[in-house]
Structures are given as structure tokens and as C-alpha cells.
C-alpha positions in Angstrom: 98.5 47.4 -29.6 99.4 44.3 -28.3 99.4 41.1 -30.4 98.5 37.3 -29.8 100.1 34.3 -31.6 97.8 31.6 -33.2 99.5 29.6 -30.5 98.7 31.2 -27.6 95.7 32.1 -29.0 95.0 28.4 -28.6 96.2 28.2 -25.3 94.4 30.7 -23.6 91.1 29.5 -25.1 91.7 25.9 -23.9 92.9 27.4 -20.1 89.7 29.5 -19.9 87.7 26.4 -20.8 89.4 24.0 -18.5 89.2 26.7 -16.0 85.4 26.9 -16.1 85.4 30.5 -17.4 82.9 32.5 -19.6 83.4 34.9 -22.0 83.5 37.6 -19.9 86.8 36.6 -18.6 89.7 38.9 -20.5 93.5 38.4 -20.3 94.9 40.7 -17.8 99.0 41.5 -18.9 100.9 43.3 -16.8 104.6 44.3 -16.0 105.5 44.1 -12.6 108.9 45.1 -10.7 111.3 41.5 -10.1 113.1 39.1 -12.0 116.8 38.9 -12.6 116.2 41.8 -15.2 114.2 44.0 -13.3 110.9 44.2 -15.2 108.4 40.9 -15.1 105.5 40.1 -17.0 102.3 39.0 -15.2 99.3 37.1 -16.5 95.8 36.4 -15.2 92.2 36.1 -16.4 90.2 38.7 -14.5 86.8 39.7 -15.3 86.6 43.6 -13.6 88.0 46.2 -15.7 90.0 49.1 -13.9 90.7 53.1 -14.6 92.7 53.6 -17.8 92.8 50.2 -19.3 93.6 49.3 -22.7 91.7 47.1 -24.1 93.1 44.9 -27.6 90.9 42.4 -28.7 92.7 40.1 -31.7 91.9 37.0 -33.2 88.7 36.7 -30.7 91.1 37.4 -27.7 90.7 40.0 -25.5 94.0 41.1 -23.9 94.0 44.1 -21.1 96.3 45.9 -19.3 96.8 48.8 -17.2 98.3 52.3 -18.5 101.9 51.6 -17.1 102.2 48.1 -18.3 100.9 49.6 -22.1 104.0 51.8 -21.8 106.4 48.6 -21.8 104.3 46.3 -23.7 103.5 48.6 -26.7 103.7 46.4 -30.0 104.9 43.4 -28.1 103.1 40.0 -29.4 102.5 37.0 -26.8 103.3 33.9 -27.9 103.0 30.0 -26.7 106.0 27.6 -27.1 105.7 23.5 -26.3 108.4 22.8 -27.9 111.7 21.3 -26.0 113.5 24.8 -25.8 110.8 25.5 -22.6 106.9 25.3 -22.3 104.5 28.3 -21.8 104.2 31.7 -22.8 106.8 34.3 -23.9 106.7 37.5 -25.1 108.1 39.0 -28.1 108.8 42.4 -26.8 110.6 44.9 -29.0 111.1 47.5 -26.1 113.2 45.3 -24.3 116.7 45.9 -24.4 118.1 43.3 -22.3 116.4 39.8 -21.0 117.0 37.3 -18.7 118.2 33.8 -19.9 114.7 32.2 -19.4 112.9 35.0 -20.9 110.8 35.9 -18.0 112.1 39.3 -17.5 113.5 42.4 -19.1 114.5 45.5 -18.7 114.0 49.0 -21.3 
């Protein structure tokens, strides 16, 4: 499973809507190779499901990602900072063993 934050819940509802999108418009995570750390995370609203996605749906959110990215983003929760420590999205990951110093990469 992967979890949302009241936060980014909030977020992603007010991007999709100031984007123009419907409800048929999902969050697409990924994890993609880069990033000082190796391992980056990639989001996207997409609205075409693939082979072997997982689909989460939480607090009216519905999160997907591919089989591989599942493997590294098992019981991770996405969360929304706009505080003065940095703006955007992070990711609570518990796989991670190591990030980078602006939390936009990891590595297992």
C-alpha cells in the first residue's frame, strides 16, 4: 500500500483542479534511476492504466504505479510540506536506507 497525507491529499486535489483535470485523472508514482542517491521518485497525473499496476486509492486519492516502482515504494506515505524547511512533496519511505540531502532520492 501506499499512503497519502491529509496535506498532499490537499495538494493534489487543488493541482488537478487548477490543471483542468477530471476524475479520471490518477496519480501516477514511480521510481526512476538518477539523483545523487541513485533511485528518484517521479510524479504525474495520467489517465491510461498499464500492465501490472497497482492501484491504492486512500482518502479519495487514487495513487498508481507500476510493479517495479511498488517494490521500492511498498508502505511508503507521500506527504506535502510548505513550510520554510522546502516546498512540495516528499516521501516518507521506510525502504530507503540512505537519502540525498534534499530528499529527492534514495537508495535500498
Amino acid at each position: 500500500m501506499i499512503h497519502i497525507s491529509e496535506k498532499a491529499k490537499e495538494k493534489i486535489d487543488q493541482l488537478r483542479s487548477d490543471a483542468g483535470l477530471d476524475d479520471s485523472y490518477f496519480l501516477r508514482v514511480g521510481v526512476v534511476g538518477g539523483g545523487c542517491s541513485g533511485l528518484s521518485y517521479k510524479l504525474d497525473f495520467d489517465n491510461e492504466s498499464q500492465p501490472n499496476d497497482q492501484v491504492f486509492e486512500e482518502m479519495g486519492v487514487k495513487l498508481v504505479t507500476d510493479l517495479k516502482s511498488f517494490l521500492y515504494l511498498c508502505d511508503t506515505t507521500l506527504e506535502f510540506s510548505d513550510g520554510l524547511n522546502g516546498k512540495g512533496f516528499h516521501f516518507s519511505n521506510p525502504n530507503a536506507s540512505r537519502t540525498c540531502g534534499c530528499g529527492e532520492s534514495f537508495s535500498v
